[in-house]
Steps between C-alpha positions, in 0.01 A plus 500: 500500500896584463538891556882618400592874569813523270678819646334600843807690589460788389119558618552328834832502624336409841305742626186343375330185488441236205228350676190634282634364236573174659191414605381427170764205428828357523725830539867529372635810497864561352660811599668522141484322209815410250368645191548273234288286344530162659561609850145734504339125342646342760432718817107497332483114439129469519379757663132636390560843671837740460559823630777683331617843522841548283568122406421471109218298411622452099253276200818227605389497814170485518431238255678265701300541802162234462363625830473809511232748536518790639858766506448793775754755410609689842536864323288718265757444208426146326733517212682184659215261357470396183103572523411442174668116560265520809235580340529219206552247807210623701714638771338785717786798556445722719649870654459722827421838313459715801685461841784710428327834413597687850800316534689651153347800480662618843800338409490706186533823730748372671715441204408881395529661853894287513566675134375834663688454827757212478404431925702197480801675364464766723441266810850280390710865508389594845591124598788567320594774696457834259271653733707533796804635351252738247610857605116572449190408679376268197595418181411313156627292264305489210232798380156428738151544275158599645227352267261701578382671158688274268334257276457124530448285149343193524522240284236220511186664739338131605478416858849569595522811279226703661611362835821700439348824381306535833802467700667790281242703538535506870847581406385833270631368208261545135479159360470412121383132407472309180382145457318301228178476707413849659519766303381800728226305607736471857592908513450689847584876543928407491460180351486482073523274238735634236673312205850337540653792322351749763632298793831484368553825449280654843623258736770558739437120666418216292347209627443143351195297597388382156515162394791303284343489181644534164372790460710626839802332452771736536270801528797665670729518244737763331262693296232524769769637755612779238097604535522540874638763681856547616523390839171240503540212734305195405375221738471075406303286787289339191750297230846486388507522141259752486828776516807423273728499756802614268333816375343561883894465604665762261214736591594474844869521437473795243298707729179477311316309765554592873435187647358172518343249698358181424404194666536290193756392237499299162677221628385377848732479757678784335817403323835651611569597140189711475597848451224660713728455773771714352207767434463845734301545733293158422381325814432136449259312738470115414146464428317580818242710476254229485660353854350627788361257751146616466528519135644077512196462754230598219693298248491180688124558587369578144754179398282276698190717419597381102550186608177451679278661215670239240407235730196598523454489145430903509905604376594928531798659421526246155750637251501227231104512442 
């Protein structure tokens, strides 16, 4: 049995192995895949197992691959398959929904405690030498914010949602959540649902760990920023085009919005022309959150955990059923 990962790269730059995965078959693993159509047909040939994690799987694609059988997508997000070509072609697609949920929602606080402290900025002055020539015995660049008391919005309350809120409660803050799915049913004595209205105008952090749907696309845009209050910060680890990045970037610049932090953009790698770069007080991470090396562990293991139950004949984690 041929075995191709398409883009290992990015989940295993080499700090981890390939090898349950390869004992299933004939392994080739690319670290990165030209993305056009002929080259992805060509680095597949006739492989009955793939593994992808950003390389497009398109209806062109797939329908000139006679083999295969099974697509393992390395990531929760499986918008890169064409699933419902999968699915007319009998192709099993799976995703790894969980092994990131510790991993982004600490990076999430440290994208809100930067905003509330900028320690990297700070740390760069005193290297810079501002410290030892400041006439006092400390000083600060930018205004520092305790969170204690303030009040976290979430938006989208799954897995990584509610993993977030416990973290900010340990931090004092009152949390507001909305999401499609739990509707109070989730509420603890600082913790409640509220509509999307609500959260806009209560919160003074805004964080995004819904999913892309239409329905969310561009859920941060102008009019929902004129709801919130002057001075809100809002947080992206989830998806790009959930925020409109031109309204999000004239709120910053007018003053509206104090700050900004996201791990994700529209257009992945970011493009130099995107204006978010030109925006205040926006701190750009490029797409990391998920990264840690025990978060990359869990996703190799429930990769080959996939693997094995399709084998098996018993397949989890389907998303073209």
């Amino acid at each position: 049995m041929k075995i191709v990962v398409l883009d290992g790269y990015t989940l295993n730059p080499g700090d981890l192995s390939w090898e349950g995965i390869g004992k299933f078959g004939d392994l080739t693993v690319y670290d990165r895949t030209v993305k056009q159509a002929d080259e992805i047909i060509k680095a597949i040939d006739n492989a009955e197992i793939i593994f992808t994690n950003k390389t497009p799987l398109a209806r062109e694609v797939l329908y000139q691959l006679p083999s295969l059988k099974y697509i393992g997508v390395l990531a929760t997000g499986y918008n890169v398959v064409d699933i419902i070509a999968a699915r007319e072609l009998g192709i099993t697609v799976t995703n790894i929904p969980t092994y990131g949920t510790t991993a982004v929602a600490q990076f999430t606080f440290a994208l809100i405690l930067e905003l509330c402290h900028h320690v990297g900025d700070h740390s760069r002055s005193v290297q810079n030498g501002e410290w030892s020539s400041c006439p006092d015995f400390c000083f600060w660049n930018t205004p520092l914010i305790e969170l204690a008391g303030k009040t976290l919005g979430i938006i989208g309350f799954g897995r990584i949602g509610q993993a977030t809120a416990k973290v900010a409660t340990a931090f004092g803050l009152n949390v507001l959540y909305n999401d499609v799915n739990n509707s109070g049913k989730l509420d603890t004595d600082n913790c409640h649902y509220t509509d999307l209205d609500t959260l806009f105008a209560k919160s003074d952090i805004i964080s995004l760990h819904c999913p892309l749907f239409e329905s969310t696309q561009g859920i941060i845009n102008r009019d929902n920023i004129l709801k919130m209050k002057d001075g809100a910060m809002i947080i992206n680890t989830s998806r790009g085009p959930l925020v409109v990045e031109k309204d999000l970037t004239e709120a910053l610049n007018n003053g509206k919005l104090a700050g900004a932090a996201l791990d994700v953009v529209s257009t992945e790698p970011i493009e130099r022309t995107n204006e978010l770069l030109k925006a205040k007080n926006c701190i750009l991470t490029p797409h990391i959150a998920w990264a840690p090396t025990e978060s990359r562990f869990r996703l190799m293991n429930m990769a080959v955990e996939n693997l094995t139950a399709f084998l098996k004949g018993t397949p989890k984690n389907v998303v073209n059923l």
